[in-house]
N, C-alpha and C positions, 0 to 999 in steps of 0.2 A: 614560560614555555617557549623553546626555539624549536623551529620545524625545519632543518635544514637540508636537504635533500629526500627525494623519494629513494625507500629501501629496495625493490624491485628495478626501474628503470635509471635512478640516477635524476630525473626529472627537478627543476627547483620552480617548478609552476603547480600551484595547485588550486581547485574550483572550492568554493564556497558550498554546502549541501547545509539551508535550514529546513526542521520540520517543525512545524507550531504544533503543541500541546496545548491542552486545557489550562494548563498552570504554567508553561514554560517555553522556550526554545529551545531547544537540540541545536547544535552546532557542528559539522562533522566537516573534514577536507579529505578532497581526494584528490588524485593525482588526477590532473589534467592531459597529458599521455597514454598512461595503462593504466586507470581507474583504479587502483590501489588505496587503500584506506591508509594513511599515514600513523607514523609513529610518533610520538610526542619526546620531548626531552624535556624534561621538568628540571629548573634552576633554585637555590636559595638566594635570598639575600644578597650576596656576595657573589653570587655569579657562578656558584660549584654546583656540579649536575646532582642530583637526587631524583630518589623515587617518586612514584606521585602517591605513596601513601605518607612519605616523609615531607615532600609538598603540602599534602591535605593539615599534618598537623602544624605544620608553621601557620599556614591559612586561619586554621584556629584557634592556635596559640594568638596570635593576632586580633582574631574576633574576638575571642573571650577577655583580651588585655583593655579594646573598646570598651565590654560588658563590664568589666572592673572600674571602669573612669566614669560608667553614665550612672552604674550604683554608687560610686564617692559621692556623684553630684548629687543625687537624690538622698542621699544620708544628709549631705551639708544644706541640702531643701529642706529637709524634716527639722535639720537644727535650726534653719532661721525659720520656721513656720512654730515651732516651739517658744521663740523668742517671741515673736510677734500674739503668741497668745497670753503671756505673759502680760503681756501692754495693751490686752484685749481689746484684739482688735474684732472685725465684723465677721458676720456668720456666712457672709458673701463669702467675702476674701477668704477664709480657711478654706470654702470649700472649694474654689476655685483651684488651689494650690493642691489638696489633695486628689482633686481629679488629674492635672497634670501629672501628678507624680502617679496617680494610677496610669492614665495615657502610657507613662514610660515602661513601667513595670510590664502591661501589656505589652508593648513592644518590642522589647527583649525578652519576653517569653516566644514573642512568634518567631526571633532569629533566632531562638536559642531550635525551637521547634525545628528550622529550616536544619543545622549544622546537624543535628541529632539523625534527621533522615538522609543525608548528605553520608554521615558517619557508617547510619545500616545498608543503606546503598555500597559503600566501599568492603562494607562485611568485616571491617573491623570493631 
């Protein structure tokens, strides 16, 4: 995102405004001149301007490309936890491995959680 001049005065100074939430931060800039709420310009990649709903979905393209790489890992954890029963090992160690691999499961359900309210927020 570039913030390159204010729309109303021209201004290229602007204030910091956070509010703390229960769950979050707000982040918001104004112009430090004529108190105007700034405009945003959203980038790809590559440096070409886009919308911020075409923004939102690289953002998630992205995140979901992570969520594809931590479930290989955890498929290729299930195959060596398969292996290792095989050569039977201790009722410790399975379950150790399976709680990690739950750990993960949970926590890609919570960011999956997070991108989904991110998604109804933008109302797409």
């Amino acid at each position: 995102m570039i913030v390159p001049v204010c729309s109303k005065c021209g201004s290229e100074l602007f204030k910091l405004r956070e509010k703390v939430n229960e769950n979050s931060i707000e982040v918001d800039f104004i112009c430090s001149n004529c108190g105007e709420g700034i405009s945003y310009i959203y980038i790809d990649d590559e440096g070409n301007e886009v919308t911020l709903e075409k923004r939102t979905l690289l953002d998630m393209k992205k995140f979901l490309q992570v969520i594809n790489d931590r479930l290989y890992n955890i498929a290729f954890s299930v195959q060596g936890i398969k292996k290792l029963e095989q050569e039977i090992i201790t009722l410790d160690a399975a379950d150790d491995a399976l709680n990690n691999i739950n750990n993960e499961l949970n926590a890609i359900k919570n960011e999956a959680e997070v991108i989904e309210g991110r998604i109804k927020k933008l109302g797409i």
